[in-house]
C-alpha positions as CSV (number, residue, x, y, z in Angstrom):
1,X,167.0,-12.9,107.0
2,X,163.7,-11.3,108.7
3,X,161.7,-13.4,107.1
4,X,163.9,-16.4,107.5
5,X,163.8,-15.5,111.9
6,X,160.0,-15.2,111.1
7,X,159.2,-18.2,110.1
8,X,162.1,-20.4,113.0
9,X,160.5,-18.5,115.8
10,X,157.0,-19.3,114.4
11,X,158.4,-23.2,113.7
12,X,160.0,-23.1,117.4
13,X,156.3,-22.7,118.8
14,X,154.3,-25.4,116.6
15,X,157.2,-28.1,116.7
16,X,159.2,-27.7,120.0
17,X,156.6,-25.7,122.9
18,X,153.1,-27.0,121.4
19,X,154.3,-30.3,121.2
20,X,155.3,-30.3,124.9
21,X,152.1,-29.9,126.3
22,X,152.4,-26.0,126.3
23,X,148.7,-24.9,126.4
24,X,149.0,-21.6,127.2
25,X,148.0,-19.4,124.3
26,X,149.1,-15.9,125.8
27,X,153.0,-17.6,126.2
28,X,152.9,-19.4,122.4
29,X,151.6,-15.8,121.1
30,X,154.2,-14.1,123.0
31,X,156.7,-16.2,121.6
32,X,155.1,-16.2,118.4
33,X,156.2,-12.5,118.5
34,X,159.2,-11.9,120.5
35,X,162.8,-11.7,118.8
36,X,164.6,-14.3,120.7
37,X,168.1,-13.7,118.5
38,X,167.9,-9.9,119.9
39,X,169.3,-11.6,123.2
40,X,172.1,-13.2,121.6
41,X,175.7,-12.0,120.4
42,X,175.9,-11.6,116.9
43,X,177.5,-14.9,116.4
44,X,175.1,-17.1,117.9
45,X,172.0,-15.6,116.2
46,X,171.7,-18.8,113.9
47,X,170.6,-20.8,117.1
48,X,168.0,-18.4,118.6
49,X,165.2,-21.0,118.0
50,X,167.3,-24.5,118.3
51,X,166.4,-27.1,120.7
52,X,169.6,-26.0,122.5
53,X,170.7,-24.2,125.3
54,X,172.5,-21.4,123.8
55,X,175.4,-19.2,126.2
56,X,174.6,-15.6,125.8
57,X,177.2,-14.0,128.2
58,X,179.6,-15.9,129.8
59,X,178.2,-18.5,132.6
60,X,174.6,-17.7,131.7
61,X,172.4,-19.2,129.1
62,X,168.8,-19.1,127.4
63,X,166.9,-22.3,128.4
64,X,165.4,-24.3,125.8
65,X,162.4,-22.7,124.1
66,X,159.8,-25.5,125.3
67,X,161.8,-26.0,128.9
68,X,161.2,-21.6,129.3
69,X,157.8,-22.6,128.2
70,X,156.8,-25.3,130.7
71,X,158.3,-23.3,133.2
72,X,156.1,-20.4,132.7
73,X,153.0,-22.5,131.9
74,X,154.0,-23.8,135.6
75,X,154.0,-20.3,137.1
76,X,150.8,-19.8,135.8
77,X,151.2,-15.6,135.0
78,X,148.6,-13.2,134.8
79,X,148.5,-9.9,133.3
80,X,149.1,-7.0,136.3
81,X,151.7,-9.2,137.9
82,X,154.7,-8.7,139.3
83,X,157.7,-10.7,138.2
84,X,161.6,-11.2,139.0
85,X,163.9,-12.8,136.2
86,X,167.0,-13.7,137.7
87,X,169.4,-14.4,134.8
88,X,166.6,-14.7,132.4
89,X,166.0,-12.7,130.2
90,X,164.0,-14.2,127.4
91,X,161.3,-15.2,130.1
92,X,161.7,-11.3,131.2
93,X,160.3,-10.6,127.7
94,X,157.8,-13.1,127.0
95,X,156.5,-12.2,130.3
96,X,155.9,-8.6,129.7
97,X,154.1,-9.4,126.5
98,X,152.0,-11.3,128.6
99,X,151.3,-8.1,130.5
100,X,153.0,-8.7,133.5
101,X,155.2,-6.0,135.5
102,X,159.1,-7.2,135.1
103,X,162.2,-6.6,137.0
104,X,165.4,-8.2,135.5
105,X,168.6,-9.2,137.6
106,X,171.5,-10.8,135.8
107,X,174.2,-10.3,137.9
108,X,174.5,-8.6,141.7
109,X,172.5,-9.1,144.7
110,X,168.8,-9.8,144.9
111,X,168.9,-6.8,147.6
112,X,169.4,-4.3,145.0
113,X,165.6,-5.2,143.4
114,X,164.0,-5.3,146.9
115,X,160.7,-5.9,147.4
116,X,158.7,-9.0,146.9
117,X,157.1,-11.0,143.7
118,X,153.9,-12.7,142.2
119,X,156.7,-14.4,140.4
120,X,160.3,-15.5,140.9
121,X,161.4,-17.0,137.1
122,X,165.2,-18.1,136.5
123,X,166.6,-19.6,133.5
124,X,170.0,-21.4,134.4
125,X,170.3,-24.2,136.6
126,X,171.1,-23.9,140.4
127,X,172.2,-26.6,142.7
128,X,170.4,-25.3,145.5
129,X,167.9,-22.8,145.3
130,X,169.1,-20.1,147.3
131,X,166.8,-19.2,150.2
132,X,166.3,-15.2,149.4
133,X,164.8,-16.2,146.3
134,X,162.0,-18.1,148.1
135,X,162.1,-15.2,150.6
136,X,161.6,-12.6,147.5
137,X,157.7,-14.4,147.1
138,X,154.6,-12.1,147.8
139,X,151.7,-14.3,149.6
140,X,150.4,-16.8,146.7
141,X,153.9,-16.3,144.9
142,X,155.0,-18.7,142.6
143,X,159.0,-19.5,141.9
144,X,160.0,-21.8,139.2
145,X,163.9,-22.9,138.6
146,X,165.9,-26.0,138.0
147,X,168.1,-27.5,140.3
148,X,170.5,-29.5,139.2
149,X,173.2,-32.1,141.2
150,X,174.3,-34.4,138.6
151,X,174.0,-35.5,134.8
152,X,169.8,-34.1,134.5
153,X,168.4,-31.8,136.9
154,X,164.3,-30.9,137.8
155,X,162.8,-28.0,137.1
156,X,161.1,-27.0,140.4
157,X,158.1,-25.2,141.1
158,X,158.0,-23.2,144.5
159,X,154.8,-21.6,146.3
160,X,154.2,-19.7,148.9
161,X,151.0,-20.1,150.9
162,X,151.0,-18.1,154.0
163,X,154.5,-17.9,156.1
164,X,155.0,-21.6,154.1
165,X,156.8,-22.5,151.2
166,X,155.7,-25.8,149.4
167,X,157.4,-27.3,146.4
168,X,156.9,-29.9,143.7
169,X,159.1,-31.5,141.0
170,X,157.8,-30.4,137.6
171,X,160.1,-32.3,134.9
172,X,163.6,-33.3,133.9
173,X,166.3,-30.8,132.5
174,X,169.5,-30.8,131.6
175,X,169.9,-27.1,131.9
176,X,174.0,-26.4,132.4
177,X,174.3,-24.2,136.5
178,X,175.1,-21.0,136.0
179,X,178.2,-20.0,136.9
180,X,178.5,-19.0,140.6
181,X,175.6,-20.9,141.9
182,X,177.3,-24.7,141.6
183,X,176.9,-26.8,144.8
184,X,180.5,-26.7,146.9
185,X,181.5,-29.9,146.9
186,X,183.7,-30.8,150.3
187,X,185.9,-34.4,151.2
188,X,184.2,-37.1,152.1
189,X,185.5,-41.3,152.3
């Protein structure tokens, strides 16, 4: 079965992230390498290196392999880095392949982390990104999440130059919003 997870992960990069316009050698050899399945209950191994959004704990889910990819490609990481992956872990690893220093949080409060990032990486959807995760951005920081309000959502690329934090709209994404971070709908005629 090694050998079987050896060649998907190596079939993931040259049909599903190389084909997207992912350019980046240092993130197609890091997920050349890394074990995506190892972040996945036992029963959902099979799909480590589908096209798919796969659920890993309840409410939280592994992007698609070439959506993770753009997203990093966006970020732009560099080895000596610091990084924050909120609720994503398999960015968390290819990440530190790439050489950069990680800090994971999957569930709690972005207090208990502290400090501030080069980069801010999350892999579920959000309808709004919350503010203290802009606020968690070092000068020249770089966050990269999709938001989501509706059928497809847009990933989103967020810097911070100075005391101002600019934004652009990277590409479409159906990636399903975490649990807890939905947008609260109220009445309206």
């Amino acid at each position: 079965m090694t050998a079987d997870l050896a060649a998907a992960r190596a079939n993931m990069v040259e049909s599903q992230v190389r084909t997207a316009d992912v350019t980046d050698l240092a993130i197609q050899d890091a997920m050349r390498v890394f074990p995506r399945e190892s972040l996945l209950p036992p029963s959902r191994r099979g799909l480590a290196y589908a096209d798919a959004e796969i659920e890993y704990a309840p409410g939280r889910w592994l992007l698609r392999p070439m959506y993770v990819a753009k997203l990093l490609q966006a970020l732009r990481p560099r080895p000596g880095e610091s990084a924050l992956a909120i609720a994503a872990p398999y960015a968390a690893e290819i990440l530190r392949l790439i050489g950069l220093s990680v800090s994971r949080l999957d569930e709690g409060d972005l207090k208990s982390v502290g400090g501030t990032f080069d980069l801010v990486v999350c892999e579920g959807a959000v309808g709004a990104t919350p503010e203290s995760w802009q606020g968690a951005l070092a000068p020249g920081g770089r966050l990269g999440v999709v938001e989501r309000d509706g059928p497809v959502g847009r990933a989103m690329l967020y810097l911070r130059t100075g005391s101002t934090i600019g934004s652009r709209s990277l590409f479409d994404c159906a990636a399903p919003v975490m649990a807890g971070f939905e947008i609260a709908r109220g009445f309206t005629l």
